[in-house]
C-alpha positions in Angstrom: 0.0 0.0 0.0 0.7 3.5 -0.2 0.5 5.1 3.2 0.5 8.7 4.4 1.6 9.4 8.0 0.2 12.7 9.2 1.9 14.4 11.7 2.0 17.9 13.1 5.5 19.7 13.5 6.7 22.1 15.9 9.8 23.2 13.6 13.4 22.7 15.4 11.7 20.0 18.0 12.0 16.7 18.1 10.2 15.0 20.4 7.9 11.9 21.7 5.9 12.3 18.6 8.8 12.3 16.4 10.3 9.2 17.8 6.5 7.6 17.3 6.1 8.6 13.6 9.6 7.7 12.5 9.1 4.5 14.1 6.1 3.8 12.5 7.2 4.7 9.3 10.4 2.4 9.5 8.0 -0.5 10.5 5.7 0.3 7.8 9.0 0.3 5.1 10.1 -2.5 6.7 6.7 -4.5 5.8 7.4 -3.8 2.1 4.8 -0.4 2.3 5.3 2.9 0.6 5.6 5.2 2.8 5.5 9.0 3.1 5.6 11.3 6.1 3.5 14.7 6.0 4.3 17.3 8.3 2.7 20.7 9.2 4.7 23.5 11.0 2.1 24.4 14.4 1.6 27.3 16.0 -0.1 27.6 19.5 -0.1 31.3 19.8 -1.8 34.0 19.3 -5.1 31.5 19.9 -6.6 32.0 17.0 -3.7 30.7 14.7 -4.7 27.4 16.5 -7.5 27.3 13.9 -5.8 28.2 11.3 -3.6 25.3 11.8 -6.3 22.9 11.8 -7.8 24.5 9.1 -4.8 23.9 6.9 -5.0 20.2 7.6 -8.5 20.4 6.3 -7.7 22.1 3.1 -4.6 19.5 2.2 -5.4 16.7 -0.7 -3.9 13.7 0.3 -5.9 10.9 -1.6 -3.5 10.8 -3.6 0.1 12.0 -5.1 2.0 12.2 -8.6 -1.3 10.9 -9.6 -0.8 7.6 -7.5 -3.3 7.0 -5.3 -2.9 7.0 -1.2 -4.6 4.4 0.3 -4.1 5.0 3.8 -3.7 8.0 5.9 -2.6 7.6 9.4 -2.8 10.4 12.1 -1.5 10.8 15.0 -0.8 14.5 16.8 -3.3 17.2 16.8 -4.2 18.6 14.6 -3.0 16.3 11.7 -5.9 13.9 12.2 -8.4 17.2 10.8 -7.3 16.1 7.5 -10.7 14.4 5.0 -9.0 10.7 3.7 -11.7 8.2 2.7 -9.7 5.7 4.7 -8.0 7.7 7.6 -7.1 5.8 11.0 -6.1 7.9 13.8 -3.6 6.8 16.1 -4.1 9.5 19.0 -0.6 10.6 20.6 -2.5 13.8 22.1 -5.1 16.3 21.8 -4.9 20.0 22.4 -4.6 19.3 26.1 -5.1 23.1 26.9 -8.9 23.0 26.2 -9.6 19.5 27.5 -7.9 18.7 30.4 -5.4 21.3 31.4 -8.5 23.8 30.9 -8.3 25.8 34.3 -4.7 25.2 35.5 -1.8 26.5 35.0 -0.7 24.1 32.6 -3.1 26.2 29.9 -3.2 30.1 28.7 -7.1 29.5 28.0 -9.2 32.0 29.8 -12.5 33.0 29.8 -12.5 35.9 27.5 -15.0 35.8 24.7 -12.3 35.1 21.9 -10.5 32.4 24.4 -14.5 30.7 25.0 -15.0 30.9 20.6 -11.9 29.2 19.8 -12.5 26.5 22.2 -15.7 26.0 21.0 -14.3 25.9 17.5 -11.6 23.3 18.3 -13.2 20.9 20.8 -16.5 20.4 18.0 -13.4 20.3 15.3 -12.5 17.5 17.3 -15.4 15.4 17.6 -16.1 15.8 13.7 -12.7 15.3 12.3 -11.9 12.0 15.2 -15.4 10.7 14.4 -14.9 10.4 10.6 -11.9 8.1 11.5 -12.0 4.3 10.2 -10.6 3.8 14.1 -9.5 5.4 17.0 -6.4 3.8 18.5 -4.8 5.7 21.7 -1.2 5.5 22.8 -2.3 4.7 26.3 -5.3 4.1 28.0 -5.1 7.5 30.4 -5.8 9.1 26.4 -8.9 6.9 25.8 -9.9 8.2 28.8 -9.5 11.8 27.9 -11.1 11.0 24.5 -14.2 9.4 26.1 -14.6 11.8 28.5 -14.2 15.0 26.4 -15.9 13.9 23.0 -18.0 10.6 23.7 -15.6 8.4 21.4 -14.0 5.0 22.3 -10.6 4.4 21.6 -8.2 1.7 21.6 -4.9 1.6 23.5 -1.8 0.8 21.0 1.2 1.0 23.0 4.5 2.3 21.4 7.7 1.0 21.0 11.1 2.2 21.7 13.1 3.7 19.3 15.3 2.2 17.1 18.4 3.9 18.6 18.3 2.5 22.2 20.3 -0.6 23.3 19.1 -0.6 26.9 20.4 -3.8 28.2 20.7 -4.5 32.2 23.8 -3.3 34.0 25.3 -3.2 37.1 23.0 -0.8 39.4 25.0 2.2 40.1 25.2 4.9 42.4 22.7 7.5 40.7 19.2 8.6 40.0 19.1 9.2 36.7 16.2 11.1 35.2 16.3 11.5 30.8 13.4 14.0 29.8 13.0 17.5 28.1 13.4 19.7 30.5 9.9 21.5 30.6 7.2 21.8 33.6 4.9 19.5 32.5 7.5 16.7 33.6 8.6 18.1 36.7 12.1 17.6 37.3 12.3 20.0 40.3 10.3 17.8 42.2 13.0 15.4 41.7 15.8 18.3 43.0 13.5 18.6 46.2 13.6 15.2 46.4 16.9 14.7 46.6 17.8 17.2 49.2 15.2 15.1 51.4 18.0 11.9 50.2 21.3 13.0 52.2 24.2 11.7 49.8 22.3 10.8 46.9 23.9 11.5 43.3 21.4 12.4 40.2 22.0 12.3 36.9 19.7 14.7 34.6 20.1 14.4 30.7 18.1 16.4 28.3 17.5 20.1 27.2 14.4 22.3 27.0 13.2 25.9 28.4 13.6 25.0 32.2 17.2 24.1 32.2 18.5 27.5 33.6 15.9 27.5 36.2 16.2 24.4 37.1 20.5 24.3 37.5 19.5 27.3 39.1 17.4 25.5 41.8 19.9 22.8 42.4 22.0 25.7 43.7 19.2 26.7 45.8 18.9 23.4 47.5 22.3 23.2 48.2 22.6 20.4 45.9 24.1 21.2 42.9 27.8 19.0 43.4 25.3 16.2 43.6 23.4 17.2 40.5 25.0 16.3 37.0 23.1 18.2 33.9 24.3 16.6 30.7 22.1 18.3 28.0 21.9 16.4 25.0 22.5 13.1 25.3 23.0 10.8 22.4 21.1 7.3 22.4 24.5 5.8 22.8 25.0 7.7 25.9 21.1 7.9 26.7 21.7 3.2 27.0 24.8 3.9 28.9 23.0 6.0 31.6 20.1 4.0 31.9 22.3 0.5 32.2 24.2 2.1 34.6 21.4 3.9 36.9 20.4 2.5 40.4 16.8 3.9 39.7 15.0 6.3 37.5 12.6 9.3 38.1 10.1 9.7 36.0 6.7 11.8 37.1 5.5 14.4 34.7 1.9 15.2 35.8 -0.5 13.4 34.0 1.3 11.8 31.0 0.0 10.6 28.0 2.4 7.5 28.1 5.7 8.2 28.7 8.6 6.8 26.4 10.9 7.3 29.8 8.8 4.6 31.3 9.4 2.0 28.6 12.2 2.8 27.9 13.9 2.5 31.7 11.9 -0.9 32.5 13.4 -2.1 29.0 17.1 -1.5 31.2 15.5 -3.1 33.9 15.7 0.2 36.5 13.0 0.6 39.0 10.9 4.1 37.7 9.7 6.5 40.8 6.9 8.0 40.4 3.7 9.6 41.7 0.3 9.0 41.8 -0.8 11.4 39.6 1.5 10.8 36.5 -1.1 9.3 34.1 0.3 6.9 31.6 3.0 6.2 33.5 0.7 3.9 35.6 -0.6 2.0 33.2 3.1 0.1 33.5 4.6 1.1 37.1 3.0 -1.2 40.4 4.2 0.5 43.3 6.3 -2.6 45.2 5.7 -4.3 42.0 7.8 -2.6 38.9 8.6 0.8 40.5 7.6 3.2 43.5 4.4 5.0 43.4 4.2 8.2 45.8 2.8 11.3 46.4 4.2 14.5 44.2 6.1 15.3 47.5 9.3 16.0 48.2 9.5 14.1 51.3 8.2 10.8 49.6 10.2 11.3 46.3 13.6 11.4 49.2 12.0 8.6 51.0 11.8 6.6 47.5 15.2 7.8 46.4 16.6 6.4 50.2 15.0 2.8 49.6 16.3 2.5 46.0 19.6 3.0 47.4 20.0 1.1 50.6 17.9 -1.9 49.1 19.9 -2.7 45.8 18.5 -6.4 45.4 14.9 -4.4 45.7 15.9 -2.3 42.9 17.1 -5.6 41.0 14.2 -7.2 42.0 11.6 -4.1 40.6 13.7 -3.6 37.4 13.5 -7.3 36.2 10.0 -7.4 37.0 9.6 -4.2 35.1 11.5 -5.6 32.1 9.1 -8.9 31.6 6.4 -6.1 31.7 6.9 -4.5 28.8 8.7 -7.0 26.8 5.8 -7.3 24.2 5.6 -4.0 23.2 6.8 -3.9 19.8 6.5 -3.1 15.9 4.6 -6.2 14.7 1.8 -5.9 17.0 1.3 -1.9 15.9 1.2 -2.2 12.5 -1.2 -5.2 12.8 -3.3 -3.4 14.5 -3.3 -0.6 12.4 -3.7 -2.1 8.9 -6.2 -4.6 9.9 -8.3 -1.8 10.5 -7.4 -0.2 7.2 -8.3 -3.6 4.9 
């Protein structure tokens, strides 16, 4: 078949999104498929160049190309899944969590003003026309069915991504260090993990990754009094990314309310016990507390206490990070893109 994945693109990022089209693309190849990746530059701001952006999806032909004809179109980020395709499955990596969920919290600029009340209105019925037209929903996780059903009334079915390609996250010795691999943005709360570990007296952490909180948060770490015990790396590469991760005692990983979590998989894959917190989302779809991982409050205290059991009990971090590694040992290409074109036949 010929196969267009839709995808939106916030120019210069690369992200969880990226890792899942690419992925899926490779897989698709890789089943003897033509495939072809279409990508829209998004804007969130001013608010009403969200529509705009969802309106260009609307406007785009892609039935067909060259004069060949596309067979499939598969969508994943909003607002790629707007697009009209006669045979158009959506495979959900997010909505426009700032009118759904995060509506009311900080986590969203929406307000109440007329304009801010129109546009939401535009966007959430946008939604519920555009998802609805779809051959099938599938969801990256369960906690976005969830959102999906409760916002717009449609089911969706939980297709769990793989890692990507560039990982070789094989069990190591466990080391001396918390290691926590994210972008470095509020949504994923890495400060919590900084007060954390001034609640953990001794305790090493090692924090890869880039994004707009990195100042503020190397910043905190000298706040706390904690920043010989804090390591920033910045980019990491995947080679170094598998290195960190074979070589890590435990990993933190509690961004508030994921949609999945690639930091998840991809530290049970390495067999390292995850810390979390009970409001994470996605993440606990995978992490037991006492089971795979340690489930807390978002507290400082209990993310110190955590950090503390992790590294006086290393046969209990042994003992979580192979149980987490049988957990997620079937998530993988085959199953995706069975599900996927069995819906498209």
């Amino acid at each position: 078949m010929h196969i267009a994945i839709c995808t939106a693109q916030v120019p210069f990022v690369y992200g969880g999104n990226e890792v899942l089209v690419d992925g899926l693309r490779d897989a698709l190849v890789a089943r003897g498929h033509k495939v072809a990746i279409i990508a829209l530059p998004y804007k969130w701001y001013p608010h009403s160049q969200i529509v705009s952006s969802a309106l260009a999806w609307r406007l785009l032909d892609v039935t067909e190309a060259d004069g060949q004809k596309i067979d499939l179109a598969i969508c994943t980020k909003w607002p790629s899944y707007v697009v009209k395709h006669p045979n158009k499955v959506v495979w959900l990596v997010h909505q426009f969590r700032q009118i759904y969920d995060w509506f009311g919290t900080p986590m969203s600029d929406f307000t109440g003003t007329p304009e801010d009340v129109r546009v939401r209105r535009t966007l959430m019925e946008m939604d519920r026309k555009a998802l609805a037209e779809s051959k099938c929903i599938f969801t990256i996780s369960r906690n976005v069915a969830s959102r999906l059903k409760r916002f717009n009334g449609l089911e969706g079915t939980p297709l769990y991504p793989p890692l990507r390609a560039g990982l070789q996250l094989q069990p190591g010795p466990y080391g001396d260090y918390i290691l926590s691999v994210n972008r470095l943005d509020a949504a994923k709360r890495i400060g919590l993990l900084l007060e954390g570990l001034a609640n953990a007296p001794d305790v090493r952490a090692v924090i890869a990754g880039t994004g707009p909180e990195a100042a503020n948060l190397k910043r905190k770490a000298g706040e706390l009094g904690i920043a010989n015990r804090v390591e920033f790396t910045g980019f990491a590469s995947d080679a170094d990314v598998s290195r960190l991760y074979a070589n890590a005692r435990a990993v933190y990983y509690a961004p508030i309310d994921e949609d999945y979590g690639y930091g998840t998989i991809e530290s049970m894959a390495a067999a390292r016990p995850v810390i979390t917190t009970d409001d994470a989302g996605g993440v606990l779809e995978f992490i037991d507390d006492g089971q795979t991982g340690l489930v807390t409050l978002p507290d400082a205290k209990a993310i110190g206490a955590s950090i503390m059991r992790m590294m006086n009990e290393p046969q209990e971090a042994e003992r979580l990070g192979s149980a987490g590694k049988a957990r997620v040992a079937g998530i993988d290409w085959d199953v995706v893109v069975d599900a996927l074109l069995k819906e498209a036949m």
